[in-house]
Structure formats: structure tokens, C-alpha cells
N, C-alpha and C positions, 0 to 999 in steps of 0.2 A: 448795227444789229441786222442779222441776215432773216428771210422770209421764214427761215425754220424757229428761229429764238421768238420772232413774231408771231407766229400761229401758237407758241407753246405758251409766251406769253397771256393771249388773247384767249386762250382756253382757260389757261389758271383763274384769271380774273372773273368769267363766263363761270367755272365753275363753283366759286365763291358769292355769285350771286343763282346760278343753279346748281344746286349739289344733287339735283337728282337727275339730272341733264345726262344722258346715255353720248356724252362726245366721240366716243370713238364710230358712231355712226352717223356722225352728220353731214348731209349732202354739201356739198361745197356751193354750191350753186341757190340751193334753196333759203327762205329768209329764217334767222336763226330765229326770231320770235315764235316762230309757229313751228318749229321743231324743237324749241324747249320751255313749249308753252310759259314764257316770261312775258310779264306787261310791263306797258312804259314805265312805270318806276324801278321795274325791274334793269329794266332797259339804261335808263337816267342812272341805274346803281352801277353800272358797268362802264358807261362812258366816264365818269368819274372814276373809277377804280386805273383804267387806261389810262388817262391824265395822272392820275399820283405813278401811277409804276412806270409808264414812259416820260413823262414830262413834257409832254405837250398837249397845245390846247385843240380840244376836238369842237366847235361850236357846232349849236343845236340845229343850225340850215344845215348841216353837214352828217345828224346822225343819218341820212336814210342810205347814206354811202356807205355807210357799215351795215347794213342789212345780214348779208349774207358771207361764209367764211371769207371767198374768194374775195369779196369784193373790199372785208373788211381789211386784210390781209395787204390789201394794194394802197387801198388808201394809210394804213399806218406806215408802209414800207416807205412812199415817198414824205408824207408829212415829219417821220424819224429822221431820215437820211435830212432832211429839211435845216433842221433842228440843230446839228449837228456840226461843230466849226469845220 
């Protein structure tokens, strides 16, 4: 799975837990919770959705490495590639 199928992934799933989430404007850089105003359980709704649709396991020391697109985007690129015989 390449960085592109990853972010489009990573959006679908984001936008299933925010449907009113305006993604096509989101800073890459900036932390997604506070540009689509979602709270932890919103948050917890999504790392779980990323676990069923990629198949791997994201642990909870590990959500604040998804923060942000960029940064969510790197960390699933290598934990996929990971994954992967």
C-alpha cells in the first residue's frame, strides 16, 4: 500500500467518524483533533476503524504519533509495510 492509498484510506475512515470534517482543507502538519473538532472517543473511533481496514495493531502509547496527517501517514506507511510478508 503506497502513501496515496494511505492518506485516502486514513481520510475515509476520519471521515466516517467526522462527516462533517471539511478534509480537503486540512493542514498536514497541524493536529487533526483540533481541526475537526473530534474528542478522544472520537479519536479511539478511528484508531479502531484503521485497525479493521488495514490490519494492524495501532497501541494506545502509540495514538499521539497519529496526531497529525503527516505524521499519521508515516507512521501507518512503515507499521503496513511492516505487516506485510
Amino acid at each position: 500500500m503506497n502513501r496515496d492509498e494511505l492518506r485516502r484510506a486514513l481520510l475515509e475512515t476520519l471521515s466516517d467518524v467526522a462527516p462533517e470534517g471539511d478534509f480537503d482543507r486540512l493542514a498536514p502538519e497541524r493536529p487533526l483533533r483540533d481541526q475537526l473538532d473530534i474528542d478522544s472517543y472520537d479519536f479511539l473511533q478511528w484508531m479502531v476503524a484503521l485497525h479493521e481496514r488495514l490490519g494492524i495493531d495501532i497501541p494506545e502509547t502509540d495514538y499521539p504519533r497519529l496526531a497529525t496527517l503527516n505524521s499519521a501517514i508515516e507512521y501507518l506507511a512503515v507499521h503496513v509495510a511492516a505487516s506485510q510478508p
